[in-house]
N, CA, C and O atoms as CSV, one atom per row, in Angstrom:
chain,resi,resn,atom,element,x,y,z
A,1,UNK,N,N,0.837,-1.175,0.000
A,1,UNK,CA,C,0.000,0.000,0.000
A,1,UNK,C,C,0.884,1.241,0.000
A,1,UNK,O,O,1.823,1.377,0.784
A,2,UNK,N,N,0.550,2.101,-0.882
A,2,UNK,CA,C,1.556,3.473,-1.102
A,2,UNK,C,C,0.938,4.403,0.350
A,2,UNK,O,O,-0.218,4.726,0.624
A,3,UNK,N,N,2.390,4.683,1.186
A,3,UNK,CA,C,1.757,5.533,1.925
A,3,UNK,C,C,2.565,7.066,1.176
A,3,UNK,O,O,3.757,7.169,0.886
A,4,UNK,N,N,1.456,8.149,1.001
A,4,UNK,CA,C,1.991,9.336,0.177
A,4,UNK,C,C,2.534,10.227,1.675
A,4,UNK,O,O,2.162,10.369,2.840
A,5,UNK,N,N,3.428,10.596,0.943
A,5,UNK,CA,C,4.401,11.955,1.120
A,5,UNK,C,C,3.462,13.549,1.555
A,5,UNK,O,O,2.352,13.637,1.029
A,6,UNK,N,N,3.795,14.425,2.237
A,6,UNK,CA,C,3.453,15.703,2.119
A,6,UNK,C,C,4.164,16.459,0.758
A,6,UNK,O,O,3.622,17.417,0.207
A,7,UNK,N,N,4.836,16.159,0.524
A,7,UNK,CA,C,5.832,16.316,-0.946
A,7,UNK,C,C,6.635,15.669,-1.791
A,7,UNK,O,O,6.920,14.485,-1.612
A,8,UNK,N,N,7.064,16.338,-2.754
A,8,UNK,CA,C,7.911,15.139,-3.826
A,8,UNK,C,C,9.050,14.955,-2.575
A,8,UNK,O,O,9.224,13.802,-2.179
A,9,UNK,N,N,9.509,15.597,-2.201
A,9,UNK,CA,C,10.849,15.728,-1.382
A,9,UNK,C,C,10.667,14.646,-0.279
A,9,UNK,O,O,11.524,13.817,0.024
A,10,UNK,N,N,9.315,14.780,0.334
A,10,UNK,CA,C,9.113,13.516,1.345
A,10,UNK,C,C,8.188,11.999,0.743
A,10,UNK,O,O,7.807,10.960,1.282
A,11,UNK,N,N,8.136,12.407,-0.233
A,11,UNK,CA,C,8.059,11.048,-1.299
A,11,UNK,C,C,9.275,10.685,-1.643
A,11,UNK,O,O,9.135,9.735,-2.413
A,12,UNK,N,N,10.312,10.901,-1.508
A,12,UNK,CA,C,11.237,10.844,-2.320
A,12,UNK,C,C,12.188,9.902,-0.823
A,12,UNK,O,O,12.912,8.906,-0.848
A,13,UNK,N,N,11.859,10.555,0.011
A,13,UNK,CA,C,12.642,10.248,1.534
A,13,UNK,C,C,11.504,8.960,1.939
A,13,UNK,O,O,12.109,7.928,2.230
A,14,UNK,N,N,10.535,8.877,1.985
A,14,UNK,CA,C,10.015,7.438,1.656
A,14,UNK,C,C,9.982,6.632,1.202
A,14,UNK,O,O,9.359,5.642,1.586
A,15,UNK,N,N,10.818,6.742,-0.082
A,15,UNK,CA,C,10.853,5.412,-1.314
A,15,UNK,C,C,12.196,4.766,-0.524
A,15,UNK,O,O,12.371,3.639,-0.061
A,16,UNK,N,N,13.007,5.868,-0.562
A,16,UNK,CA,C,14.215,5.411,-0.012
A,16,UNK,C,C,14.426,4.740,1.277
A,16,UNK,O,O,15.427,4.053,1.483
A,17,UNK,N,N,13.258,4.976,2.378
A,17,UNK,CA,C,13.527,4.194,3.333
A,17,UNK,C,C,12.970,3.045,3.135
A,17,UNK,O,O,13.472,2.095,3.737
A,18,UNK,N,N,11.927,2.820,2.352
A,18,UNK,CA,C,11.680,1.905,1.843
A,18,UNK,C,C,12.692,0.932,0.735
A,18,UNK,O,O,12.587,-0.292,0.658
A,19,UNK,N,N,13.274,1.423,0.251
A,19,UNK,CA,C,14.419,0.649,-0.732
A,19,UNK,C,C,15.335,-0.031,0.472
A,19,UNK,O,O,15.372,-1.254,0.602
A,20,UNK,N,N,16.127,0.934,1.409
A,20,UNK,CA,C,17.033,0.466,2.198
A,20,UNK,C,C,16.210,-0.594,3.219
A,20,UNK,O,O,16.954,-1.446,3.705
A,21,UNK,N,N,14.977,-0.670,3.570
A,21,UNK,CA,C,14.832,-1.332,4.241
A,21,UNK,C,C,14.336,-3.037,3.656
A,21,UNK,O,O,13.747,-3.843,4.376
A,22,UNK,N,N,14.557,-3.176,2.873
A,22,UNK,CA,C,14.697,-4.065,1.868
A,22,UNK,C,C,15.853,-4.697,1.201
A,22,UNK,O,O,15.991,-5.730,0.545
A,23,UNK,N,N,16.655,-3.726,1.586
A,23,UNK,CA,C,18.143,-4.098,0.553
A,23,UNK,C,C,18.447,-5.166,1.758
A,23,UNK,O,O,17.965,-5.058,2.885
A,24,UNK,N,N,19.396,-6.300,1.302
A,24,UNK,CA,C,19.764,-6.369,-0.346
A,24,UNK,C,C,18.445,-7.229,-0.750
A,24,UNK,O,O,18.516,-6.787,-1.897
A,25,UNK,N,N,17.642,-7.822,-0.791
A,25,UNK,CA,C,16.303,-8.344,-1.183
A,25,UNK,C,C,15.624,-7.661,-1.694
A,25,UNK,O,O,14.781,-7.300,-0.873
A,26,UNK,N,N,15.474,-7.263,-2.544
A,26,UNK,CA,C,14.911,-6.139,-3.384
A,26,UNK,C,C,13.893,-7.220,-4.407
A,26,UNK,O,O,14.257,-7.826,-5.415
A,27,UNK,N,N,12.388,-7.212,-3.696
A,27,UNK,CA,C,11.287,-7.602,-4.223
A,27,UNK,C,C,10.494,-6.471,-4.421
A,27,UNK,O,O,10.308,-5.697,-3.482
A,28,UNK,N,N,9.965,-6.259,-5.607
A,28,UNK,CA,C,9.098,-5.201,-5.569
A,28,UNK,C,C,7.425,-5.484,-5.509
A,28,UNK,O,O,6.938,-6.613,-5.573
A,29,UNK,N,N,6.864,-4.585,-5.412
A,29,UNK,CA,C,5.409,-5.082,-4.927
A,29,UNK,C,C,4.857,-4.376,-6.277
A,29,UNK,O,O,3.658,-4.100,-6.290
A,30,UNK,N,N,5.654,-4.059,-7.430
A,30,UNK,CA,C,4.481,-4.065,-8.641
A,30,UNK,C,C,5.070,-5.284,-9.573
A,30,UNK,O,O,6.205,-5.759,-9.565
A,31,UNK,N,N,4.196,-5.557,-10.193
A,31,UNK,CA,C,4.563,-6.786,-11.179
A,31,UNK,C,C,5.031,-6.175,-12.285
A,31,UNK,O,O,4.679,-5.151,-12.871
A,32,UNK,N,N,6.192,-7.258,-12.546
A,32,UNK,CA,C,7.476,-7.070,-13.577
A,32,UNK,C,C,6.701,-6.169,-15.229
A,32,UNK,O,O,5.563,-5.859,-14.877
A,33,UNK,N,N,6.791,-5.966,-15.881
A,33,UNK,CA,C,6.895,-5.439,-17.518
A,33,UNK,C,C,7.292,-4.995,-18.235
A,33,UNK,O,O,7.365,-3.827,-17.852
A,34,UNK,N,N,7.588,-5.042,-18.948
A,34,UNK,CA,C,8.484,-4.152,-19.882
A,34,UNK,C,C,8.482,-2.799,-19.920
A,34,UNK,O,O,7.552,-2.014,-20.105
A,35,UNK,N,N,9.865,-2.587,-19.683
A,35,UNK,CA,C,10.190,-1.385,-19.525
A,35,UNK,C,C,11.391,-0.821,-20.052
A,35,UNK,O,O,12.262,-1.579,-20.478
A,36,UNK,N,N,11.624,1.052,-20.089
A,36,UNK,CA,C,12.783,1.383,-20.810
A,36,UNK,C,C,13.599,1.804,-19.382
A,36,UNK,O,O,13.137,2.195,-18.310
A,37,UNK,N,N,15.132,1.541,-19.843
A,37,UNK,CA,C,15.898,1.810,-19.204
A,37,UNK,C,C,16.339,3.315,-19.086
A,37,UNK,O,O,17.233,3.514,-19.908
A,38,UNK,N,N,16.004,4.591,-18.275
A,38,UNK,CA,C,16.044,6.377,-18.569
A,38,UNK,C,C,17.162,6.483,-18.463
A,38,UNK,O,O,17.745,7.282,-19.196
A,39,UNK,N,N,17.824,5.772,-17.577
A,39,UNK,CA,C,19.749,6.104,-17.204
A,39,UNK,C,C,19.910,6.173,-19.010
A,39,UNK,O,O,20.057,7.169,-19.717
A,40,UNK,N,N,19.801,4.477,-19.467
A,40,UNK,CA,C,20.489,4.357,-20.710
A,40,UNK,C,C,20.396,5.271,-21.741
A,40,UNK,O,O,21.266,5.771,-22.454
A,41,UNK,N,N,18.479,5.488,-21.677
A,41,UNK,CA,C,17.863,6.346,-22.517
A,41,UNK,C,C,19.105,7.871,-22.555
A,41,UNK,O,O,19.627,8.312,-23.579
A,42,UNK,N,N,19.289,8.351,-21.272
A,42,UNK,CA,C,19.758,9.698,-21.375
A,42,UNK,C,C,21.349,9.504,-21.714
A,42,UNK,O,O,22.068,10.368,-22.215
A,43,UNK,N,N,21.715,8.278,-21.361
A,43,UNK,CA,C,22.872,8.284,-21.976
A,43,UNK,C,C,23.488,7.993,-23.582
A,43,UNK,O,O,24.586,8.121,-24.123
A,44,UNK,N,N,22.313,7.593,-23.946
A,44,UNK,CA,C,22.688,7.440,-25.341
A,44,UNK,C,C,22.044,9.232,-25.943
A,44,UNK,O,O,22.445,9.760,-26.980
A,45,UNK,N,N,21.438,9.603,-25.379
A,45,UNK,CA,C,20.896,11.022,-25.616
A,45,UNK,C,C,21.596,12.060,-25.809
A,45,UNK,O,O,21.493,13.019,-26.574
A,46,UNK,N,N,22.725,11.591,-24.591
A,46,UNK,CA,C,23.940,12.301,-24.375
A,46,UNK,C,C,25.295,12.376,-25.635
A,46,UNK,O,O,26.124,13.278,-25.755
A,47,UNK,N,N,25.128,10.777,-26.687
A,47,UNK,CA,C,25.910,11.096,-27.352
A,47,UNK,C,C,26.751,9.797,-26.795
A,47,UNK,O,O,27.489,9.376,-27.686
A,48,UNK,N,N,26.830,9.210,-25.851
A,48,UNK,CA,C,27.380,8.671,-25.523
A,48,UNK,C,C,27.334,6.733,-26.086
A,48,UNK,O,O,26.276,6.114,-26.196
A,49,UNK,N,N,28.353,6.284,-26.285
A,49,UNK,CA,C,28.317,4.738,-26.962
A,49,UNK,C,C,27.517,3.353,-26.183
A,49,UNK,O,O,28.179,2.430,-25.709
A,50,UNK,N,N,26.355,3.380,-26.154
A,50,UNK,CA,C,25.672,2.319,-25.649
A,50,UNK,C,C,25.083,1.230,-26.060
A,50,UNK,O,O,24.108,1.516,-26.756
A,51,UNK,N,N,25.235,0.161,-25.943
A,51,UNK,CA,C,24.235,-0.694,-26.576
A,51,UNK,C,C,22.825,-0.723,-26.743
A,51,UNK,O,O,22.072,-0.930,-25.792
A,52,UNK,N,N,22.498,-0.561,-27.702
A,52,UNK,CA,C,20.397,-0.554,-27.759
A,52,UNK,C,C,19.954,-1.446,-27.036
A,52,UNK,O,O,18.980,-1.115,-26.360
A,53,UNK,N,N,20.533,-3.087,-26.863
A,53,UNK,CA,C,19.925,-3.555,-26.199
A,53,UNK,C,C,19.759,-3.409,-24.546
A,53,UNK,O,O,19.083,-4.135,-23.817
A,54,UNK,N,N,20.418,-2.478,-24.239
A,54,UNK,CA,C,20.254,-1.723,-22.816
A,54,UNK,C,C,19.471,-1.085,-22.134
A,54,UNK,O,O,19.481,-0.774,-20.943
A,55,UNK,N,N,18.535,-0.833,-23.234
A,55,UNK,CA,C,17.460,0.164,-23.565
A,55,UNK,C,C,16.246,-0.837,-22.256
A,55,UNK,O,O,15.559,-0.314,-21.378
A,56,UNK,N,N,16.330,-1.923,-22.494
A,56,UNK,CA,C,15.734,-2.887,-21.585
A,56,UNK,C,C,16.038,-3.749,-20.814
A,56,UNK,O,O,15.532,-4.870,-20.762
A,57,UNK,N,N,17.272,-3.132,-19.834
A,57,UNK,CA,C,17.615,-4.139,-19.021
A,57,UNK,C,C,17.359,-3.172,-17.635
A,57,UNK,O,O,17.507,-1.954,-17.734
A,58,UNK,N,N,17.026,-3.696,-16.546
A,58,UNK,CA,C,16.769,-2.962,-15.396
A,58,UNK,C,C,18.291,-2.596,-15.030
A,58,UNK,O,O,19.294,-3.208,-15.399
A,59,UNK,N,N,18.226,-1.477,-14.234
A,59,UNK,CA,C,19.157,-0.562,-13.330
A,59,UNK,C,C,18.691,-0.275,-12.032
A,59,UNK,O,O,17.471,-0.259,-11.870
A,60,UNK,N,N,19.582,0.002,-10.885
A,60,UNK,CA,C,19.688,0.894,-10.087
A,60,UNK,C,C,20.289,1.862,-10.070
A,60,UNK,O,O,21.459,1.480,-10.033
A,61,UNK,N,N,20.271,3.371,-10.073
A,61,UNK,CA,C,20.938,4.397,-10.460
A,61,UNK,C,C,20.460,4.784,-8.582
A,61,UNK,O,O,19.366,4.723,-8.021
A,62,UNK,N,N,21.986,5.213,-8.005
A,62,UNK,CA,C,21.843,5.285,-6.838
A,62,UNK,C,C,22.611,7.275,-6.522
A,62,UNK,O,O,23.509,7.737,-7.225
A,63,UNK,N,N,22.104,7.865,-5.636
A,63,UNK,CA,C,22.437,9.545,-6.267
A,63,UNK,C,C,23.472,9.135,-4.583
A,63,UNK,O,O,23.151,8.547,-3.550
A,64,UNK,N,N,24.822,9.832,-5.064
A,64,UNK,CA,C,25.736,10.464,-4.488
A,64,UNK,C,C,25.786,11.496,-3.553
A,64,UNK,O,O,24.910,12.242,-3.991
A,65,UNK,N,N,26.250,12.049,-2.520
A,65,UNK,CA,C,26.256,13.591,-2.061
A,65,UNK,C,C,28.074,13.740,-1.727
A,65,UNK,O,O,29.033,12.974,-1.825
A,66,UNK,N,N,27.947,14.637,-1.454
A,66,UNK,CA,C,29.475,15.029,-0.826
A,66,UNK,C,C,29.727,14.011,0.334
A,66,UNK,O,O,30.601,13.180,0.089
A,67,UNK,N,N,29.083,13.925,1.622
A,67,UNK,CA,C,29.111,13.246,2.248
A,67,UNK,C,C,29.227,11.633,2.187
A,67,UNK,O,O,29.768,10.839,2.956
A,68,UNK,N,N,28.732,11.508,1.350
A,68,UNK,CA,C,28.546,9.610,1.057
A,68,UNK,C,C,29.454,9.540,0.113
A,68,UNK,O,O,29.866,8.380,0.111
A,69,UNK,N,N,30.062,10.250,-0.802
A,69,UNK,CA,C,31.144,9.994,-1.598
A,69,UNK,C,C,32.480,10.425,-0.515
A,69,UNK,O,O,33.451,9.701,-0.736
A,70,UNK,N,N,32.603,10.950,0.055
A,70,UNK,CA,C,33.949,10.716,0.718
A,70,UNK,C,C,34.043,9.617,2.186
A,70,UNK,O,O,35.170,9.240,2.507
A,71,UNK,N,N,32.845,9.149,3.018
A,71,UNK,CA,C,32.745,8.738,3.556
A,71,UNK,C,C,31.402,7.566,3.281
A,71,UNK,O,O,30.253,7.621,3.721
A,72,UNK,N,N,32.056,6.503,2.371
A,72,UNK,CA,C,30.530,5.483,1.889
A,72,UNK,C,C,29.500,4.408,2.878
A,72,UNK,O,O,28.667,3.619,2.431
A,73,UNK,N,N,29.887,4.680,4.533
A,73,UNK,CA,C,29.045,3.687,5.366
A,73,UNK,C,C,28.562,5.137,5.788
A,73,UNK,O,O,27.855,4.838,6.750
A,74,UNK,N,N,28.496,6.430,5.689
A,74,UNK,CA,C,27.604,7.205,6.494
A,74,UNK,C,C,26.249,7.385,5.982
A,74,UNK,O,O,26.178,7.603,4.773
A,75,UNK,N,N,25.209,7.344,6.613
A,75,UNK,CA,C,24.020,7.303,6.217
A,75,UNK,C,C,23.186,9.022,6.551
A,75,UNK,O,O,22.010,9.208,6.239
């Protein structure tokens, strides 16, 4: 059951506690379908050399900060 956010910002801080509290078991509660890959999408957008067939393979694209890139167990 989706519990909603007061904002994108606290939607956004909900998915994620939701992802981590799952990892590494990462079952999702919508059923599988075909889908496009946006990382790939924007990277071939970009100009950049990708395989098409990438276009449909799942990703995790995980966002960085200053903090977690110089220190990677701080939460």
């Amino acid at each position: 059951m989706k519990v909603a956010g007061t904002s994108h910002h606290d939607d956004a801080r909900l998915a994620c506690e939701a992802f981590v509290a799952r990892w590494p078991n990462l079952i999702s509660d919508i059923p599988s379908e075909p889908a496009i890959n946006h990382a790939v999408s924007c990277a071939m957008a970009a100009g950049l050399s990708i395989n098409p067939s990438e276009l449909a393979l799942p990703a995790i694209v995980v966002g960085v900060n200053e903090k977690t890139a110089s220190e990677p167990t701080a939460v």
